[in-house]
C-alpha positions in Angstrom: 12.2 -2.9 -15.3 8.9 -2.2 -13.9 5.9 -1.3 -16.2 2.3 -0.6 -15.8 -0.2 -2.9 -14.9 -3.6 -3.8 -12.7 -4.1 -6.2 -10.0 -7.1 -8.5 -11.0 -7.1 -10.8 -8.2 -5.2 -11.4 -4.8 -5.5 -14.5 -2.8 -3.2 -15.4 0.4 -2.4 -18.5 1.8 0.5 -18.8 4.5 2.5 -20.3 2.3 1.9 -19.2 -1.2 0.4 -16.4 -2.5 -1.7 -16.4 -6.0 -3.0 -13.6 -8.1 -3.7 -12.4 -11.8 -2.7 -9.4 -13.6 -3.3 -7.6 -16.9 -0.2 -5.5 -18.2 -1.1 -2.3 -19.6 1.9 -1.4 -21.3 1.2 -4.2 -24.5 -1.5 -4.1 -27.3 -2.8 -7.2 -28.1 -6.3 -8.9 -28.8 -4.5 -12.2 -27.9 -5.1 -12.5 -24.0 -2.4 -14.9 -23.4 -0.1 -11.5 -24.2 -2.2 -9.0 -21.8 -2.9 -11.5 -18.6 -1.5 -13.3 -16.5 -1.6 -15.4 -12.8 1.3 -16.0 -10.8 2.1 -18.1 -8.0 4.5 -16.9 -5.5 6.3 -19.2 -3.0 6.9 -17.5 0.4 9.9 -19.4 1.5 11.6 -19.0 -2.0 10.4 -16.3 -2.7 10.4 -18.0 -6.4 7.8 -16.7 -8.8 6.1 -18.8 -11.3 3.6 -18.4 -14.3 0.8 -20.5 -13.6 -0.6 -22.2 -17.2 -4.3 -21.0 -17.7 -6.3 -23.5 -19.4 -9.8 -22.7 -18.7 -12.7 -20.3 -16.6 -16.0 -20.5 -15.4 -18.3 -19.0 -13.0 -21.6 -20.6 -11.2 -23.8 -18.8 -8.5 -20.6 -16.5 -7.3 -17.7 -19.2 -7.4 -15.5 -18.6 -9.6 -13.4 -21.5 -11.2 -10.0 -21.3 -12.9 -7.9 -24.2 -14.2 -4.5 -23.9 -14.9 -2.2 -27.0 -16.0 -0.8 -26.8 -12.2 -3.9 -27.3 -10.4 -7.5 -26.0 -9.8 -8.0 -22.8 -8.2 -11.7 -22.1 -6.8 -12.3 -18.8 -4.8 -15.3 -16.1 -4.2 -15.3 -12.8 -2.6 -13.9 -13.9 0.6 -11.8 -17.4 0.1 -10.8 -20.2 -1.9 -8.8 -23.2 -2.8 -5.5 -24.1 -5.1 -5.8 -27.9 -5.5 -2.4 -28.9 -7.3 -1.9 -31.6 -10.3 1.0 -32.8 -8.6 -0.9 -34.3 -5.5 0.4 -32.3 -2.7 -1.8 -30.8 -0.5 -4.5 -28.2 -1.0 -3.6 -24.2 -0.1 -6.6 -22.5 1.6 -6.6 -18.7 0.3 -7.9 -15.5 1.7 -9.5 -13.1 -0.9 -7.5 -9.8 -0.7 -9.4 -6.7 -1.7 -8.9 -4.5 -3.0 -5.6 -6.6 -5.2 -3.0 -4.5 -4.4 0.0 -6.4 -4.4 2.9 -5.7 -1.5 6.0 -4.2 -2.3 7.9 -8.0 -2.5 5.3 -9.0 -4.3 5.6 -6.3 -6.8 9.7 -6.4 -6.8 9.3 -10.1 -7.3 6.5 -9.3 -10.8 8.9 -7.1 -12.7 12.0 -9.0 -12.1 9.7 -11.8 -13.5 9.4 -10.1 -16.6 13.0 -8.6 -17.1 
């Protein structure tokens, strides 16, 4: 099932890769129902929704918290610091956000 949507953010790490996007194809005021970030595992290749909690942003960092960790990023990198302890992932800023065709294979068979 694939569907239409737009590629907020993109952030790479070697192991992981993290980014938001906002499905088109629903009509909601509720935001919970039109976005959403995603973790993807390399190795697995195991897609996960990550829980957003809260946002801010303060002199060009932005902040995001999710109930998995603490992402922090600008235009050019940024940091996932998990809850669970392990270690921190060091992300480049991809842009434009176009996610890769894995990446994309990987979204809708998320939502199927």
């Amino acid at each position: 099932m694939s569907f239409p949507y737009r590629s907020l953010f993109l952030f790479e790490a070697d192991t992981a890769t993290i980014f938001e996007i906002k499905r088109l194809d629903i009509q909601s005021k509720n935001p919970a129902h039109l976005y959403f970030w995603l973790h993807f595992d390399n190795a697995s290749g195991q897609l996960s929704q990550l829980d957003f909690e809260d946002m801010s942003t303060e002199d060009g960092e932005h902040q995001r918290e999710f109930s998995q960790g603490q992402l922090r990023f600008n235009t050019t990198d940024g940091t996932f610091a998990p809850t669970d302890g392990s270690l921190p992932l060091t992300l480049r800023t991809i842009t434009p956000p176009t996610l890769p065709a894995e990446l994309e294979t990987a979204l809708f068979a998320f939502f199927a």
